[in-house]
N, C-alpha and C positions, 0 to 999 in steps of 0.2 A: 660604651659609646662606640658605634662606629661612624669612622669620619668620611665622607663623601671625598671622592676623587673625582675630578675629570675624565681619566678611562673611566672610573664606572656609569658618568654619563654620557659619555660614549659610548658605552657600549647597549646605554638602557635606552637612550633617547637618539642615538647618532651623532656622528663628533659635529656639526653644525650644531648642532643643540646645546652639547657639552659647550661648546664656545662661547656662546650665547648665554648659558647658563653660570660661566666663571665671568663673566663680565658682569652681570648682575649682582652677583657676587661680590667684586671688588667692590662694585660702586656702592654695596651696600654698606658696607667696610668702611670705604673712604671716599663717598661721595659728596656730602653734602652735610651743613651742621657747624656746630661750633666747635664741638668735639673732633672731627676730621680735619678741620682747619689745624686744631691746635699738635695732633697725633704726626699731620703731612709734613707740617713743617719742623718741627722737632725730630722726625727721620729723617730729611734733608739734612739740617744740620749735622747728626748722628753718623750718618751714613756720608757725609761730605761732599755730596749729590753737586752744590753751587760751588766749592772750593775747587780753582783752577790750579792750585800750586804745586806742583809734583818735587819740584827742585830738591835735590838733597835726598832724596829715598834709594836706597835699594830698587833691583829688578824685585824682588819679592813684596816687599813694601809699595811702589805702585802697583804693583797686581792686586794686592789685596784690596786698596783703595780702589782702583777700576773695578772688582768684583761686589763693592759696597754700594759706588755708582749704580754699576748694574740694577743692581738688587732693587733701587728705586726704581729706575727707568720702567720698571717689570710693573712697578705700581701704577707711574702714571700712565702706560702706554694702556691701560684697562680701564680709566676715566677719562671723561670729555670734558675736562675745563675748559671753557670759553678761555679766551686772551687774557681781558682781564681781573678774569680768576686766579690765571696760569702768572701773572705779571705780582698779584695780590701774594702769591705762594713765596717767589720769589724775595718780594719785600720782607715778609714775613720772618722767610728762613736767614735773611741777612740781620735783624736786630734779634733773633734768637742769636743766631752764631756772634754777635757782638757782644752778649751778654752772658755766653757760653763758659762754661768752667770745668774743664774736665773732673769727673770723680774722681775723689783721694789730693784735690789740691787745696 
């Protein structure tokens, strides 16, 4: 298998394209469905995307956590959810994480 990269559609279609073309991409991923629903907010969770608590970590330990953040933001910033969609995610990812059990407890 080989795997498509955005340089290579940049380089085959031009980077306006490539761009165009990983955006279609995510949202194909996680646009839309019940399945994207269920995958978006379960990384939320995961990734701790909604948790505001930093308190009590190490310098390395909130990095890592902000690098997790990150790691979503990369997702949503490639879909166009409406409000409330974007509002619907939120709820979501809050009664996941209250039901949340980390593995191995």
């Amino acid at each position: 298998m080989s795997w498509r990269t955005k340089a290579m559609l940049a380089t085959a279609k031009g980077p306006k394209s490539a761009e165009v073309g990983l955006i279609a991409a995510y949202q194909a991923c996680f646009g839309r469905g019940d399945h994207s629903e269920l995958v978006l907010a379960d990384l939320a969770v995961h990734l701790g995307f909604f948790q505001a608590e930093d308190r009590g970590l190490t310098i390395e330990e909130a990095n890592f956590q902000n690098g997790r953040r990150s790691a979503f933001l990369h997702i949503l910033q490639h879909l166009t959810l409406p409000e409330a969609e974007l509002e619907g995610l939120v709820e979501a990812a809050r009664r996941e994480a209250a039901s949340y059990e980390p593995p191995g407890s």
